[in-house]
Phi, psi and omega in degrees: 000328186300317211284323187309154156258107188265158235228147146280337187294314181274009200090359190333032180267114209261151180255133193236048189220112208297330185294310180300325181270342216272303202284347183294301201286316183318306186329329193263348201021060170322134153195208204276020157273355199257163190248172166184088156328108199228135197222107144101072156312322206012320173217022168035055167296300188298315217298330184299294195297320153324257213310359153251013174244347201270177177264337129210184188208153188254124175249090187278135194200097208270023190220108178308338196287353186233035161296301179274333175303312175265015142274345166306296180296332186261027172309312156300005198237145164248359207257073202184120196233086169309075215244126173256064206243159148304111185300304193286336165241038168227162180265130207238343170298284170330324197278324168331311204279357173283359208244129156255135169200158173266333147231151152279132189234165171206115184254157166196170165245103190241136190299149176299331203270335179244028158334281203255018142275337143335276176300289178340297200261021171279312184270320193268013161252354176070048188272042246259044181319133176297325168231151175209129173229098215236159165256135212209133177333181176285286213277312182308298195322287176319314194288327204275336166262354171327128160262175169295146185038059141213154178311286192296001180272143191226196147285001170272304156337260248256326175279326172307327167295337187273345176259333157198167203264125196241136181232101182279143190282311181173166195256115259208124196253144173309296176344331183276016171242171164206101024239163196303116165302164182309318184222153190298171168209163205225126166275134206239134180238130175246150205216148198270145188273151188298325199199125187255191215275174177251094164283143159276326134227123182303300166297358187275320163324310202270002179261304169318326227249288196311342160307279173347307193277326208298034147209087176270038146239012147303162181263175178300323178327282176284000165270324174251035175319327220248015194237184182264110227269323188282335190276009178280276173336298191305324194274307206292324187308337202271326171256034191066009184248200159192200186293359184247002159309192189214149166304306177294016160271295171354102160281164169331304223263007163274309145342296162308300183294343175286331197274333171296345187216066161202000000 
């Protein structure tokens, strides 16, 4: 590991703590039905341990320098598809569609700097994993698990919510790397939700919502100037709230009926 050059561009940080990956993969409760998808493998501390419970797994790995080492490391395993690709510009449908599996999963460990450019085209392309179980900073972990009326629910909150129920697990000490990195980081479980809210257009949703957060210590009143505010008013007065809330008071299912009627 002293001999790797680890690339910062990419985020490099390997986790070297045999316990932390053990409780990471219990976490995802793989098993021999599952497809599983791992983004950013790097020296495939996680990836062995996937692969031996899963039924296969797509390993996405964008710094080629670690082309022999994991194949030197997954020599023993057939159930696995090395792909040295960019995650974020390949197409993950296509590789899909070669697979029968009854659920999809996606465990990682993700460089911090593309976490929620990730997540982002995880959803808009409708990569719709039934579970995704990543280690992610910290302070994202808080945003991405914020509840209503706290400083950290956000427009990545709400959009995120609609699709799944997000649970941070546990917290992660920097130590636990190599090399170490700056700030702690946190595992997170996200689980697809049985039945999501019924939008009716998805972008006039994701434009509202995205209003909404855009100052956030302005109230709605002022954020949402260009839209029509009594008929705003009239849905919020109905769950106690009103034009002079902030966004981060707003739940999901509020959210949704205002973006249903304007």
């Amino acid at each position: 590991m002293e001999k790797f050059k680890f690339k910062k561009k990419y985020g490099q940080n390997f986790i070297t703590d045999e316990n932390l990956i053990n409780k990471i993969v219990n976490s995802a409760e793989i098993n021999t039905e599952s497809l599983v998808i791992e983004i950013g493998p790097g020296m495939g501390a996680l990836t062995t341990k996937i692969l031996d419970k899963c039924k296969q797994g797509i390993i996405y790995e964008i710094d080629t320098e670690l082309k022999e080492y994991l194949e030197h490391k997954l020599n023993n395993y057939d159930n696995y598809e090395l792909l040295f690709e960019d995650f974020l510009t390949t197409n993950v449908k296509e590789v899909l569609k070669k697979y029968k599996y009854k659920e999809l999963l996606i465990v990682a460990n993700l460089p911090y700097y593309i976490t929620t450019p990730i997540i982002k085209k995880i959803i808009e392309e409708e990569i719709l994993a039934d579970k995704i179980v990543i280690m992610i900073q910290k302070e994202v972990a808080d945003r991405f698990s914020a509840k209503v009326n706290t400083k950290d629910y956000s427009s990545l909150t709400v959009f995120l919510n609609y699709y799944y129920d997000i649970k941070k697990l546990f917290n992660v000490s920097k130590n636990m790397f190599y090399p170490k990195p700056e700030v702690d980081s946190s595992v997170i479980l996200m689980s697809k939700k049985k039945e999501k809210e019924n939008i009716e257009d998805i972008n006039i949703f994701n434009k509202l919502v995205k209003d909404s957060f855009k100052y956030k210590r302005k109230n709605l009143r002022n954020n949402l100037k260009q839209y029509d505010l009594e008929k705003i008013d009239l849905i919020l007065q109905k769950y106690n709230l009103s034009l002079n809330s902030r966004a981060e008071n707003i739940p999901l299912n509020v959210f949704v009926e205002i973006a249903n009627n304007i």
